[in-house]
Structure formats: C-alpha cells, structure tokens
N, CA and C atoms as an extended XYZ file, in Angstrom:
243
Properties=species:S:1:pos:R:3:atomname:S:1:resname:S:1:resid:I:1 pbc="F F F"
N         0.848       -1.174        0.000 N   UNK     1
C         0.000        0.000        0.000 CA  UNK     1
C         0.894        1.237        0.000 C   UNK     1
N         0.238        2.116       -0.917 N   UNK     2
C         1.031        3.495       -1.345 CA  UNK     2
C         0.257        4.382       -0.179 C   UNK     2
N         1.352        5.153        0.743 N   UNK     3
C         0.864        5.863        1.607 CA  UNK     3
C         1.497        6.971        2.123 C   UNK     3
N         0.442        8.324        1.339 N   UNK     4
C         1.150        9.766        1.567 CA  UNK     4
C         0.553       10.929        1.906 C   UNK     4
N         0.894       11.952        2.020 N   UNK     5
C         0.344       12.596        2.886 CA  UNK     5
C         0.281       14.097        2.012 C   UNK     5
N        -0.974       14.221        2.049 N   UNK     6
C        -1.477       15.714        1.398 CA  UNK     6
C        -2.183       16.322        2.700 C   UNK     6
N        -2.213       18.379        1.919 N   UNK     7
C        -2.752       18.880        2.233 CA  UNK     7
C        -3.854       19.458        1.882 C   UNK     7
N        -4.519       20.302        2.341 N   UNK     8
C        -5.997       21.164        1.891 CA  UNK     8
C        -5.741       21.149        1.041 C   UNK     8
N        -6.409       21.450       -0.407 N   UNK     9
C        -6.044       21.972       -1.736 CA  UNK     9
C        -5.035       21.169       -2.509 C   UNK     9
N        -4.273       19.900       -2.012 N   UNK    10
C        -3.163       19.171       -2.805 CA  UNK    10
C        -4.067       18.091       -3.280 C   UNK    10
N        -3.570       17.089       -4.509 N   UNK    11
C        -3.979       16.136       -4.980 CA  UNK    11
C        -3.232       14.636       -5.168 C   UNK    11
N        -3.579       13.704       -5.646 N   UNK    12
C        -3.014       12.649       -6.125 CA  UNK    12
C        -3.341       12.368       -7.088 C   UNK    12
N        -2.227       11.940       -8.230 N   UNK    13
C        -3.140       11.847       -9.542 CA  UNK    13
C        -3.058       10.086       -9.912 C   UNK    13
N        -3.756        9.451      -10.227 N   UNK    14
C        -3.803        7.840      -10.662 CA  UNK    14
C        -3.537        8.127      -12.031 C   UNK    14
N        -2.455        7.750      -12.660 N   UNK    15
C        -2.553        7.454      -14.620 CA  UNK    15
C        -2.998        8.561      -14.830 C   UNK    15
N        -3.468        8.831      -16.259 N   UNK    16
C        -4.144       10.170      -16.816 CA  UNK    16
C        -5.281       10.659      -16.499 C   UNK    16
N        -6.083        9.970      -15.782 N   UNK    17
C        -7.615        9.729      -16.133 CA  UNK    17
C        -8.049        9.954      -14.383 C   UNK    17
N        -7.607       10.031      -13.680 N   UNK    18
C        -7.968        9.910      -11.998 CA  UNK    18
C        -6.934       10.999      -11.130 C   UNK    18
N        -7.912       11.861      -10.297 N   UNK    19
C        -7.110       12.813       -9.629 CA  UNK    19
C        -7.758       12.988       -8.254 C   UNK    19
N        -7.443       12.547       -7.321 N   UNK    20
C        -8.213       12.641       -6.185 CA  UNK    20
C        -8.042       14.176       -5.047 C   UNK    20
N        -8.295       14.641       -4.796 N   UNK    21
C        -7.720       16.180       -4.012 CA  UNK    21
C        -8.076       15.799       -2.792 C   UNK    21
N        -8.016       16.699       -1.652 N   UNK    22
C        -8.477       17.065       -0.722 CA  UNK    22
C        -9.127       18.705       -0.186 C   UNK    22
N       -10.193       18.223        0.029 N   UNK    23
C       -11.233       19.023       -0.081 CA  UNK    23
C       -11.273       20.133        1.184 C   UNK    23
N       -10.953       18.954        2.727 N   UNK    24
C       -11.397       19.902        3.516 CA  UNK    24
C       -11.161       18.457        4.820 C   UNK    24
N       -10.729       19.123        5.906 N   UNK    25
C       -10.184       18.280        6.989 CA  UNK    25
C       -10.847       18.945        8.467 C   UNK    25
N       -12.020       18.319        8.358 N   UNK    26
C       -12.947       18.599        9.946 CA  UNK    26
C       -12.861       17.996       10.490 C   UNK    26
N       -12.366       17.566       12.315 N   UNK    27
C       -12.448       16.475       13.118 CA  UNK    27
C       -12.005       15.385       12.712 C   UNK    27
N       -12.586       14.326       12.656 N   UNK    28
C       -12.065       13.118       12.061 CA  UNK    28
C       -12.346       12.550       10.917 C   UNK    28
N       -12.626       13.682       10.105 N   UNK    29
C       -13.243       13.503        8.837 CA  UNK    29
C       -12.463       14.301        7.348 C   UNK    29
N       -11.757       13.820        6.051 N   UNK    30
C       -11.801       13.840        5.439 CA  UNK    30
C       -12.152       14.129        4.076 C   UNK    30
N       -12.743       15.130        3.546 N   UNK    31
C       -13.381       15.202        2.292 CA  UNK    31
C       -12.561       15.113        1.211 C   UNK    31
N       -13.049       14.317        0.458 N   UNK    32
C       -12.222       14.178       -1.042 CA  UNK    32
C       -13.126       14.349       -2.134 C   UNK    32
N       -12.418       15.022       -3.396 N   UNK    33
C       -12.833       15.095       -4.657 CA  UNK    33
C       -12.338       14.216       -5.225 C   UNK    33
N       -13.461       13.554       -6.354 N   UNK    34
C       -12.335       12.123       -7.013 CA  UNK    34
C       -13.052       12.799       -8.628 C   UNK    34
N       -11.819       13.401       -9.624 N   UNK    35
C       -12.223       13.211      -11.078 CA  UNK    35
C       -12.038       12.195      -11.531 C   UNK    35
N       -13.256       11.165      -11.957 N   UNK    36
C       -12.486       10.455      -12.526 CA  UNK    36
C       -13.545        9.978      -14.295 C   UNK    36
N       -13.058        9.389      -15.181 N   UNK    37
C       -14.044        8.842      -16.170 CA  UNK    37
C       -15.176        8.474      -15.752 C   UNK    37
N       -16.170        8.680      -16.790 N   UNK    38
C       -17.723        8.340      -16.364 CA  UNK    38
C       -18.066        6.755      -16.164 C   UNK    38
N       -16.784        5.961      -17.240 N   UNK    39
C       -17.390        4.815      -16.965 CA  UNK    39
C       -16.410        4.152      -15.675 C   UNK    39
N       -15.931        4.938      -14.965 N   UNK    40
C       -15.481        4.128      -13.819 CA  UNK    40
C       -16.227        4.435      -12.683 C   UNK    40
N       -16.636        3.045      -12.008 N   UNK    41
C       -17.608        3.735      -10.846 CA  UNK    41
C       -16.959        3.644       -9.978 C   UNK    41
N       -17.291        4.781       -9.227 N   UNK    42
C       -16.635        5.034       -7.481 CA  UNK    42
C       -17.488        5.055       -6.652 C   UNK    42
N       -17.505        4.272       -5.392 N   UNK    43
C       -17.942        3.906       -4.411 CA  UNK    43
C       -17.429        4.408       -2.939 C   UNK    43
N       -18.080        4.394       -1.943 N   UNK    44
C       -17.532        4.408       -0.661 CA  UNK    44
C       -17.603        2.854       -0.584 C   UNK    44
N       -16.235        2.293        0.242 N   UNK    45
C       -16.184        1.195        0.689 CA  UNK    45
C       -17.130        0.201        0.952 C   UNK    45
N       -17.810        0.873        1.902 N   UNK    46
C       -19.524        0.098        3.070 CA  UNK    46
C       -20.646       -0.294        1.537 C   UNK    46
N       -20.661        1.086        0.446 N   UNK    47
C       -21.464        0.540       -0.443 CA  UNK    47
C       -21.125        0.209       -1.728 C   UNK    47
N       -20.057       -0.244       -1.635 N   UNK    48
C       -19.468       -1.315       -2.358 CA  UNK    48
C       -19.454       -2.450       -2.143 C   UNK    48
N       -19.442       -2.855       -1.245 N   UNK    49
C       -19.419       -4.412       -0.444 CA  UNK    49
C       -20.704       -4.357       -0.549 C   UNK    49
N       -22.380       -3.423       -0.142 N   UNK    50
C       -23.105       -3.747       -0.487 CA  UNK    50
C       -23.617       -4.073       -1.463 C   UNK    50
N       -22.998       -3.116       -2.749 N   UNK    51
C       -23.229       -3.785       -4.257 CA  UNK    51
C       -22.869       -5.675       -4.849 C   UNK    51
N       -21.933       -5.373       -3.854 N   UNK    52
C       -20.728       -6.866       -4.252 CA  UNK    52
C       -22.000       -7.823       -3.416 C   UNK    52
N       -22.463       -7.948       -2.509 N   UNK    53
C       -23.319       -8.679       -1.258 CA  UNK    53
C       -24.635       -8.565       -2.384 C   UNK    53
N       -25.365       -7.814       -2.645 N   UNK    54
C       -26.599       -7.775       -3.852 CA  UNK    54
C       -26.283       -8.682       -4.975 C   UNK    54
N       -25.381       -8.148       -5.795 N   UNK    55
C       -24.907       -9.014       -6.786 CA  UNK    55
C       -24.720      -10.558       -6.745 C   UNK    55
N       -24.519      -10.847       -5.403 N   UNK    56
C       -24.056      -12.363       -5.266 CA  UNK    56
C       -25.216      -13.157       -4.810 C   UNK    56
N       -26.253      -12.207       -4.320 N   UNK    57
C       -27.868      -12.856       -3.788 CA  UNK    57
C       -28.569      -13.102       -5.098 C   UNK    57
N       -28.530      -12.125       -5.982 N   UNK    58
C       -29.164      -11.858       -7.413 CA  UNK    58
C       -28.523      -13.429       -8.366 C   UNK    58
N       -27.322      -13.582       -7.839 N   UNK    59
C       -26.891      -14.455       -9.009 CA  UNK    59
C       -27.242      -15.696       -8.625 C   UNK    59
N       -27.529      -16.190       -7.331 N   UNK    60
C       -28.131      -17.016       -6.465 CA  UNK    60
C       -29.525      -17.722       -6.815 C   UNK    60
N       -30.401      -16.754       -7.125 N   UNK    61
C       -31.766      -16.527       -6.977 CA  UNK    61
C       -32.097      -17.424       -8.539 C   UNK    61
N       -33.278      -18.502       -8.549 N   UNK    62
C       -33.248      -19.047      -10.098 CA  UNK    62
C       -34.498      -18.033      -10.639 C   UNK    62
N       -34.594      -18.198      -11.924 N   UNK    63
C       -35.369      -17.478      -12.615 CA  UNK    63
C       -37.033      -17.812      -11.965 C   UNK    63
N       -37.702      -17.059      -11.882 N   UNK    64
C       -39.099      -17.112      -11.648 CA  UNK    64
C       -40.016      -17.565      -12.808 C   UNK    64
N       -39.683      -17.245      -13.734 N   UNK    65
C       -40.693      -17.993      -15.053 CA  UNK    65
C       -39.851      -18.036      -16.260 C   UNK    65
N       -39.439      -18.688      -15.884 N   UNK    66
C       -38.305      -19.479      -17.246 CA  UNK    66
C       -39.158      -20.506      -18.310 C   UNK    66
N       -40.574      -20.737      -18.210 N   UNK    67
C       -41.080      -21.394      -18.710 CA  UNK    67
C       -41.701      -20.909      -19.868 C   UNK    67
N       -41.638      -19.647      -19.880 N   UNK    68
C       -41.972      -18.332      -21.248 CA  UNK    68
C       -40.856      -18.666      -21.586 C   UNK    68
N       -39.446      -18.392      -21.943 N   UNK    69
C       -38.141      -18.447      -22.388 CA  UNK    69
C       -37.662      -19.249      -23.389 C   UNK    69
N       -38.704      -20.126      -23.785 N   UNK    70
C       -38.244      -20.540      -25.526 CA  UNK    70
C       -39.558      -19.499      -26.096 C   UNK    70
N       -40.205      -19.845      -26.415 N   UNK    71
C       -41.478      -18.597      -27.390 CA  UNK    71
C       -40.976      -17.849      -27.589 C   UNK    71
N       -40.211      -16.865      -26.325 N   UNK    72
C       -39.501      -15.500      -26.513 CA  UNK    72
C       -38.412      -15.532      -27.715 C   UNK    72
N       -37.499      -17.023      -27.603 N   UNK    73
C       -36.514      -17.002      -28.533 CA  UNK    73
C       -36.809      -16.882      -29.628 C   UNK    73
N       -37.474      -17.839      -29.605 N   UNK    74
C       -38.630      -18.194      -31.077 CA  UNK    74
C       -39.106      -17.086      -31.855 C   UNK    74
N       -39.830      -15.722      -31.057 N   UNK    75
C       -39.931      -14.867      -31.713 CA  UNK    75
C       -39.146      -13.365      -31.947 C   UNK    75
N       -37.936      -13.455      -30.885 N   UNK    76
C       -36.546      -12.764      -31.682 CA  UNK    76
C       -36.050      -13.495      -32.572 C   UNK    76
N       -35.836      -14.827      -32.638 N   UNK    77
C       -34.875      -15.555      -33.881 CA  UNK    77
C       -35.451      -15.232      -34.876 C   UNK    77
N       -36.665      -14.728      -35.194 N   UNK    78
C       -37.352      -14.922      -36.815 CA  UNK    78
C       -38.292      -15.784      -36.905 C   UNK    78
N       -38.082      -16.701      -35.903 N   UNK    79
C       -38.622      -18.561      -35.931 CA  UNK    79
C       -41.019      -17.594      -35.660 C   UNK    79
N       -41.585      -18.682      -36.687 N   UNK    80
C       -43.093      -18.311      -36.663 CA  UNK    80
C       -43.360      -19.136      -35.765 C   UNK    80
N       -44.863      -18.391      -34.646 N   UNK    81
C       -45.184      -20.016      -34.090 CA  UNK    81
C       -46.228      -20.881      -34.649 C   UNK    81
C-alpha cells in the first residue's frame, strides 16, 4: 500500500484519467474530490461491499418464469409459431 500525505487543496493523480484532491479536513473527517471517467464507478467502501453482497444474492436466486423463455426465442430468432 502506497501511503502519503497531502494537504488542503493538494492532490493525487492515478494514470491520466484519476485525480483525487483534498477538499477539507474537519475532526475526524476527510473530504475528497475524485475526477475520474464516467465509466469508472466510485464507491464508498460500506457501499461497495453492499453492491458486491446484492450481486451475489441476485446471481443465487433461479429465474421465476423461465417457462416463457423458448417462445420468446422463437420470436426474436425470426422462428413463426
């Protein structure tokens, strides 16, 4: 782990594309600005693990009416019924 130390107004930059600053230092608290690309998503930690914890219940779960699921093919493929 890379570990350094900024002030008010200083930044860190990741590669071209990611620049994290510091915003503002109240009590035991932290504020950060993160620029980063639209298609990268940024998370706080707690709801990230909740995304990761959803995702893994979702993939769990079997389909509820899978019994429609040929017809459907049938009538994207082209196929008549």
């Amino acid at each position: 782990m890379l570990v350094l130390a900024r002030k008010i107004g200083e930044a860190i930059a990741i590669q071209d594309d990611i620049k994290i600053k510091v915003l503002e230092i109240k009590g035991g608290q932290v504020k950060l600005g993160i620029e980063a690309p639209k298609h990268l998503a940024v998370h706080r930690e707690e709801i990230y693990q909740q995304i990761l914890e959803e995702n893994r219940k979702a993939a769990m779960e079997a389909p509820q009416d899978i019994g429609s699921l040929p017809q459907g093919l049938k009538i994207f493929s082209g196929e008549k019924e």
